[in-house]
PyMOL CGO cylinders between C-alpha atoms (Angstrom):
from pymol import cmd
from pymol.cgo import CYLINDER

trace = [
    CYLINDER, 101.95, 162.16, 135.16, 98.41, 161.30, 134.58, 0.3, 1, 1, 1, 1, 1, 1,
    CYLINDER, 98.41, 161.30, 134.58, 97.80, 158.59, 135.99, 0.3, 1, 1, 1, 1, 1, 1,
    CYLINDER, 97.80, 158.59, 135.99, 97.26, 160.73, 139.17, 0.3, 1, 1, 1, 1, 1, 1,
    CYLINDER, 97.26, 160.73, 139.17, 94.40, 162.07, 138.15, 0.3, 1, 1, 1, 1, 1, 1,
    CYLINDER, 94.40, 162.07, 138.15, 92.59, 159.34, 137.15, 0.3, 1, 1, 1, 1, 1, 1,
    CYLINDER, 92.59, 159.34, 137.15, 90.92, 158.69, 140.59, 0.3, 1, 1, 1, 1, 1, 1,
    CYLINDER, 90.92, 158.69, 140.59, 88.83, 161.65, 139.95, 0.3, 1, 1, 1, 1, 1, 1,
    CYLINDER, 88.83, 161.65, 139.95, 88.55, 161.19, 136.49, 0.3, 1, 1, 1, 1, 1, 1,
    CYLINDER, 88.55, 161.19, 136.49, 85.16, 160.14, 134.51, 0.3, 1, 1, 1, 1, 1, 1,
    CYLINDER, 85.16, 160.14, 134.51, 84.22, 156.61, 134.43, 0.3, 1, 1, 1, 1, 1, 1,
    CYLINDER, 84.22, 156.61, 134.43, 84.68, 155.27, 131.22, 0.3, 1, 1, 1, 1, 1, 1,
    CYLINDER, 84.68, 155.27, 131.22, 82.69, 152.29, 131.31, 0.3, 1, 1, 1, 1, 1, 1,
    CYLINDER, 82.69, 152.29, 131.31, 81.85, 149.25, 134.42, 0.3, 1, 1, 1, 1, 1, 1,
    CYLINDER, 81.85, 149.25, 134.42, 83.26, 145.46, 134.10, 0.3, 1, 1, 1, 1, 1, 1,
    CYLINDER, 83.26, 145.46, 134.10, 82.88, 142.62, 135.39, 0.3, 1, 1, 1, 1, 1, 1,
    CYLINDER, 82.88, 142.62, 135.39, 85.43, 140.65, 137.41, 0.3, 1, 1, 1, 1, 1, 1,
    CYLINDER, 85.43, 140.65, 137.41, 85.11, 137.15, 136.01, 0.3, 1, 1, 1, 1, 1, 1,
    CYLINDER, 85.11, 137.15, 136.01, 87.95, 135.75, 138.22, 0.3, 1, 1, 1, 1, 1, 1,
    CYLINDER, 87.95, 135.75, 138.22, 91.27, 135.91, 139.70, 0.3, 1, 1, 1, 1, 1, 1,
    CYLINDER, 91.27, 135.91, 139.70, 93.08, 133.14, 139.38, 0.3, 1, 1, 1, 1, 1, 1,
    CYLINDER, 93.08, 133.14, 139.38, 96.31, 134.61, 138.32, 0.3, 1, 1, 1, 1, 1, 1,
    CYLINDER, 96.31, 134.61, 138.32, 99.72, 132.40, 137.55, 0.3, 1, 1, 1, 1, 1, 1,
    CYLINDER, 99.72, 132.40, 137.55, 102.51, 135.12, 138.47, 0.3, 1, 1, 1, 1, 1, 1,
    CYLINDER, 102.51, 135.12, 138.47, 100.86, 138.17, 140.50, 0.3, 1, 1, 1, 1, 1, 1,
    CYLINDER, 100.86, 138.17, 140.50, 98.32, 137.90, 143.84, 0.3, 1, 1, 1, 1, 1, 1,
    CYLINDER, 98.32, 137.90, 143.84, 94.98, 139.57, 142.85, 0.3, 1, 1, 1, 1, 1, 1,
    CYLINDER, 94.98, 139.57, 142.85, 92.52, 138.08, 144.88, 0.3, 1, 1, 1, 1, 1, 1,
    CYLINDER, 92.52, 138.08, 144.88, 93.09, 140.15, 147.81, 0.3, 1, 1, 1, 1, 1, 1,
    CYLINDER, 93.09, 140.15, 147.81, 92.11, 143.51, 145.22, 0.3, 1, 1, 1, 1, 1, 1,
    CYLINDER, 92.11, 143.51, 145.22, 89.50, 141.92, 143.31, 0.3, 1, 1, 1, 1, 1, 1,
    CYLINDER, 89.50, 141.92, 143.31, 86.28, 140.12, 143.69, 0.3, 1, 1, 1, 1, 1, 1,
    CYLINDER, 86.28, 140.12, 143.69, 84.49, 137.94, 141.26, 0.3, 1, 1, 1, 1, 1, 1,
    CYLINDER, 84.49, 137.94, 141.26, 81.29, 139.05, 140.20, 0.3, 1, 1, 1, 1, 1, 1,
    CYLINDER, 81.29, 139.05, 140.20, 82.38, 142.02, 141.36, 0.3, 1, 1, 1, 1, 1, 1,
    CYLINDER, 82.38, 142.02, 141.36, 81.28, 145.22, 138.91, 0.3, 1, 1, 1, 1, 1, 1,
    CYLINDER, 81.28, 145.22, 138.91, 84.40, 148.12, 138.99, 0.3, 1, 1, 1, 1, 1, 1,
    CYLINDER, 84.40, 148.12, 138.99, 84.61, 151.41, 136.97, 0.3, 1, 1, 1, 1, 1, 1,
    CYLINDER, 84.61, 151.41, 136.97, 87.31, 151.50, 134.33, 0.3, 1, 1, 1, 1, 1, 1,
    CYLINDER, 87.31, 151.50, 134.33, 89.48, 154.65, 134.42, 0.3, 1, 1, 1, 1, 1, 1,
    CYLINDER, 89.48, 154.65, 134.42, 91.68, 154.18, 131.78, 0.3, 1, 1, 1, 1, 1, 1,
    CYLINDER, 91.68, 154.18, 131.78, 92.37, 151.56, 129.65, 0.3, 1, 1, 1, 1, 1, 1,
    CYLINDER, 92.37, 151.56, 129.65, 95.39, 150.07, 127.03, 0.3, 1, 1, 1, 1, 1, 1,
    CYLINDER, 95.39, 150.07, 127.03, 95.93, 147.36, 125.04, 0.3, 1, 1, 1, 1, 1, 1,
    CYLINDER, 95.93, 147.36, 125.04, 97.13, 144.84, 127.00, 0.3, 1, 1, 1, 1, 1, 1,
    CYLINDER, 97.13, 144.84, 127.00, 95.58, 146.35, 130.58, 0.3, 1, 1, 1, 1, 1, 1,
    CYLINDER, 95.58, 146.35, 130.58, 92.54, 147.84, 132.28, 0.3, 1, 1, 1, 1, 1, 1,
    CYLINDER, 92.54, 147.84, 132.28, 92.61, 150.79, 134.99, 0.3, 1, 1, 1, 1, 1, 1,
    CYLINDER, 92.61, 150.79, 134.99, 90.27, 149.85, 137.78, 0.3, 1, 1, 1, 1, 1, 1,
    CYLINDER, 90.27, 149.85, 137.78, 89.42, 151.34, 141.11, 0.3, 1, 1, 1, 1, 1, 1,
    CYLINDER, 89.42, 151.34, 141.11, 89.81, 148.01, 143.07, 0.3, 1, 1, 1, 1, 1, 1,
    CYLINDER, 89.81, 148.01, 143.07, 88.86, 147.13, 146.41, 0.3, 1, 1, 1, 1, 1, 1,
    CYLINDER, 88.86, 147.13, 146.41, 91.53, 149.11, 148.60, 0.3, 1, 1, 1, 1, 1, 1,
    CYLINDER, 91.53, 149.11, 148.60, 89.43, 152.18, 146.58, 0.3, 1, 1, 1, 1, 1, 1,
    CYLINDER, 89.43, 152.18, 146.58, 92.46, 153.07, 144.16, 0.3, 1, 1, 1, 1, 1, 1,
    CYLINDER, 92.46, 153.07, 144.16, 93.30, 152.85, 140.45, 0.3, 1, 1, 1, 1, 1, 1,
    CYLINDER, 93.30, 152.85, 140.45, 95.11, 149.36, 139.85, 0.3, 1, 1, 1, 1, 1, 1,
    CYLINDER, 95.11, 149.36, 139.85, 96.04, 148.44, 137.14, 0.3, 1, 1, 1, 1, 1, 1,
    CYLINDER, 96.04, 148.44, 137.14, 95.08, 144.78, 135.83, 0.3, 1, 1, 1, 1, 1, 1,
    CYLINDER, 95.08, 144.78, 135.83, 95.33, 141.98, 133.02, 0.3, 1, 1, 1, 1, 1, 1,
    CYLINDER, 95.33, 141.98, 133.02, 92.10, 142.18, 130.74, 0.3, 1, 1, 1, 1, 1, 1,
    CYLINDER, 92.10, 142.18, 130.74, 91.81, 138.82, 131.12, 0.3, 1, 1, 1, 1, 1, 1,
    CYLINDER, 91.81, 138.82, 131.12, 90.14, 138.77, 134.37, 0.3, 1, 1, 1, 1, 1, 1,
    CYLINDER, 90.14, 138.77, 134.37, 87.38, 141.13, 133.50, 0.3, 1, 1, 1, 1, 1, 1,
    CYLINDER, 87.38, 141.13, 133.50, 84.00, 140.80, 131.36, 0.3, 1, 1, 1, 1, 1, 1,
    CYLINDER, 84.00, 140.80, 131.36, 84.45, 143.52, 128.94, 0.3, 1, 1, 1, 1, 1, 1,
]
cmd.load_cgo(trace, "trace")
């Protein structure tokens, strides 16, 4: 189970929220746009962020700078 270390894992690189105007889930109570957050992991399809409630959450890449 590693994803419960990545909280205190190292910082892979910082994004950019861009927006969060998402069609099926609620992620403007998380995120914030213009908002910089440290990637902890990353896939694909998805990017590991510590959001606003200060945990890893994971997110469409579409709603970040990269």
């Amino acid at each position: 189970m590693i994803h419960n270390s990545w909280q205190n894992s190292k910082t892979i690189k910082t994004v950019k929220c861009i927006h969060t105007d998402a069609e099926k889930y609620i992620v403007n109570t998380v995120l914030t746009p213009g908002k910089m957050y440290e990637v902890k992991n990353e896939t694909e399809e998805f990017i590991f962020v510590i959001d606003n409630t200060g945990k890893v959450g994971g997110y469409y890449k579409e709603y970040f700078e990269l």
